[in-house]
N, C-alpha and C positions, 0 to 999 in steps of 0.2 A: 581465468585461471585463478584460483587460490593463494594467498599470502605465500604460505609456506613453498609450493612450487614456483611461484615467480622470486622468490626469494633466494632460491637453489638455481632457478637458471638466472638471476641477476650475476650471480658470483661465477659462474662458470664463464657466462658471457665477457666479465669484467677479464678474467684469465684470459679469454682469446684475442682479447681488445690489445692486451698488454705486450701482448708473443705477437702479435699481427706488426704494431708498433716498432720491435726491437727486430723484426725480420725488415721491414722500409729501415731505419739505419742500416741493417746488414747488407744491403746494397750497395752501398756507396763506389766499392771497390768493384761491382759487373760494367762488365760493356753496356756502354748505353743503349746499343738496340734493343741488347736484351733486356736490359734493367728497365724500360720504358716499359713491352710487355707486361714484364713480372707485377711491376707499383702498379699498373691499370687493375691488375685480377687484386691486388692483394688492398688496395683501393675500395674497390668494389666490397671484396669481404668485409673491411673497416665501418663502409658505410650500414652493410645490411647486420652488423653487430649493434652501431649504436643506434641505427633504428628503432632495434629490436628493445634495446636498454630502454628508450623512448616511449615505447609500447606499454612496457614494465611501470616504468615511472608515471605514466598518465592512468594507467590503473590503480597502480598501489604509492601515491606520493609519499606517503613515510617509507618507502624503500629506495626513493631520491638522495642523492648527495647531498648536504648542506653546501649551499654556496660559499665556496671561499672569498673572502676580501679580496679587493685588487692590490694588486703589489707593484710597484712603480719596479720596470726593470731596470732603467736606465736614468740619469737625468743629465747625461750630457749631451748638451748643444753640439752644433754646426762650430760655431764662434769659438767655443773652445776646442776644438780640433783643427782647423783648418789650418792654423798656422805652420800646425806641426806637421803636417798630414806627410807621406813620405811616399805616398802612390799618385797616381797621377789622380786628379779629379775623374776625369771627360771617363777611364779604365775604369773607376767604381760607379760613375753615372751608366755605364752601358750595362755592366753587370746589373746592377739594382732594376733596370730597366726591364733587364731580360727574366730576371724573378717574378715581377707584376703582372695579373694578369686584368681583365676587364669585368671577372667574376669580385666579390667581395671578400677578400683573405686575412687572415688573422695576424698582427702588424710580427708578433713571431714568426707564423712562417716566412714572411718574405725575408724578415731580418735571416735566419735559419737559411733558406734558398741560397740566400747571395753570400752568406759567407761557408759553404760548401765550394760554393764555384769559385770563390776567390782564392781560400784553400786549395783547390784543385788545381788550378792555375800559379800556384807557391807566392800569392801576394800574404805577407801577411798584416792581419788587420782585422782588430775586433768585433765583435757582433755590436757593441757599443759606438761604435765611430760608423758601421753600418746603420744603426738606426739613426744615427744624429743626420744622418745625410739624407735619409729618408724622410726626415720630419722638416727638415729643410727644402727639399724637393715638393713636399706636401705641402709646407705653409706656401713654397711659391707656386703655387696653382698645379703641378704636376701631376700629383694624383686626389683622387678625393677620401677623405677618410671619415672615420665615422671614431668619437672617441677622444680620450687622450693617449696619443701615441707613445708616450713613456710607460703607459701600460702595456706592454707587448701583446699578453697572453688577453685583456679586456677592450682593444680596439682592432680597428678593421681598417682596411687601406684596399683598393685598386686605380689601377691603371682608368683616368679620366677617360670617359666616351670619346672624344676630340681624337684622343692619341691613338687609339685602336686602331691597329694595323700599320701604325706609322714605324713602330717600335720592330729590331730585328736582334 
């Protein structure tokens, strides 16, 4: 395909990436059975966009994003939270638990996952005190990560081999 038409379907593509995106938030509030459905197809779409973006990019690399820098999301510890903490430990360990999966995820999303469901549940408790617990569970052998996990959006965390299927 030529610059200028990969360049025209880069931007449209980037528009459907964007709507696709803000329709998964727009979920939050469906019945879970249905909302399970919906994120699968709307998943899928997601995927076979940035595939596509992929495609683009490996043809025409000056039509590639410039990498952004890593940006530390968080830099609060375990230590500094726990004292204060005001929910039960064991109730955020199962939640965090139940966000992990055994694939490799981006230490955002899980942080993101578990403070939906804690939200949903009316705990309230930042996505910050979420990750600290997380990197805390990581450094104790819990899960395995790939990265510095204060970078949210530039590291990777899953649910260790060992634990699969043990988690409910």
């Amino acid at each position: 395909m030529d610059r200028e038409r990969a360049a025209e379907l880069k931007k449209h593509l980037l528009k459907v990436g964007r709507a696709l995106e803000r329709t998964v938030i727009a979920t939050k509030g469906i019945d879970k059975v249905d909302c399970g459905a919906l994120l699968e197809h709307l998943t899928k779409a997601c995927q076979t966009v940035y595939e596509k973006l992929s495609d683009i990019y490996a043809e025409h690399p000056d039509l590639a994003p410039r990498p952004k820098p890593p940006r530390i999301s968080s830099t609060l510890t375990w230590d500094e939270v726990s004292p204060s903490l005001s929910v039960s430990v064991t109730k955020l360990d199962q939640i965090i638990f139940s966000a992990m999966e055994p694939q490799w995820r981006k230490m955002m999303m899980i942080v993101g996952r578990a403070f939906v469901e804690c939200a949903d549940i009316g705990l309230a408790i930042s996505s910050e005190t979420i990750a600290a617990r997380i990197q805390a569970l990581a450094s104790a052998g819990h899960f395995e990560s790939q990265g510095d996990l204060r970078y949210w959006g530039n590291s990777m965390i899953r649910l260790k081999a060992s634990l699969v299927g043990q988690v409910s």
